[in-house]
N, C-alpha and C positions, 0 to 999 in steps of 0.2 A: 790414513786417508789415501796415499799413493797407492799400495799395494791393491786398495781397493779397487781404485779407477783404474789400475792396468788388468784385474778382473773382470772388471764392467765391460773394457775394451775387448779382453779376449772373449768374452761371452758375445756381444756384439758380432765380433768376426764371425763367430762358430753358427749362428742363428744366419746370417748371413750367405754363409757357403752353404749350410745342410736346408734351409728352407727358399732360399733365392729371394729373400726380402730385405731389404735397405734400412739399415741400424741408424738414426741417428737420436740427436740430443732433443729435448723437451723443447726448446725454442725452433730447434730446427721442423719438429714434428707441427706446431703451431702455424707455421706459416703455407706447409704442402701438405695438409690436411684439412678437411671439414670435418672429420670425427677424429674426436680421441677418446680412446679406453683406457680407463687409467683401474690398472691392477695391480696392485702394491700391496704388500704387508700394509697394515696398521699404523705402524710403527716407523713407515717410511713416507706416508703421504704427506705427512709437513713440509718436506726436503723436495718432495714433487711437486705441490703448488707453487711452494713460492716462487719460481723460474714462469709459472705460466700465471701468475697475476700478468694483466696485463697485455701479455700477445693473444690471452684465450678472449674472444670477440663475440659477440650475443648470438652469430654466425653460424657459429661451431657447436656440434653436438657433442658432448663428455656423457660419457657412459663410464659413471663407475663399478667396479664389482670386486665390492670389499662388504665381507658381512656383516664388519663392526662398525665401519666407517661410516653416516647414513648421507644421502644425496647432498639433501639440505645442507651440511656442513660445508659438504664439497662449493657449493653455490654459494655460499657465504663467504669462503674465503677465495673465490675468483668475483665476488664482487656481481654477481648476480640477483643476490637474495635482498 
């Protein structure tokens, strides 16, 4: 799980310097955004909501784009549906 997150970190940096946009965390992206696009493997959007139960607000637009994953789910487990 470390090796991981100091990946995650270095990938962050690198998106950062090559495209000029500000990396941060799923809670932090909730509070200085009105959209989020949440583009995830499959297999990783469990790990992704569960951080945005909660901060995500009826506010906020979530655009998913995941072709197995369908809205619906998405809206259910943010407590929308």
């Amino acid at each position: 799980m470390r090796l991981q997150r100091i990946k995650l970190r270095a990938q962050a940096h690198e998106i950062e310097q090559r495209y000029g946009v500000r990396a941060v965390d799923v809670a932090k992206a909730t509070q200085i955004a009105n959209t989020l696009l949440i583009a995830v493997k499959p297999q990783d959007i469990a790990g992704l909501l569960s951080p945005l139960v909660g901060p995500v607000a009826a506010s906020h637009l979530v655009i998913p784009v995941s072709a197995v994953v369908p809205p619906r789910f998405i809206a259910r487990q943010l407590g929308a549906a």
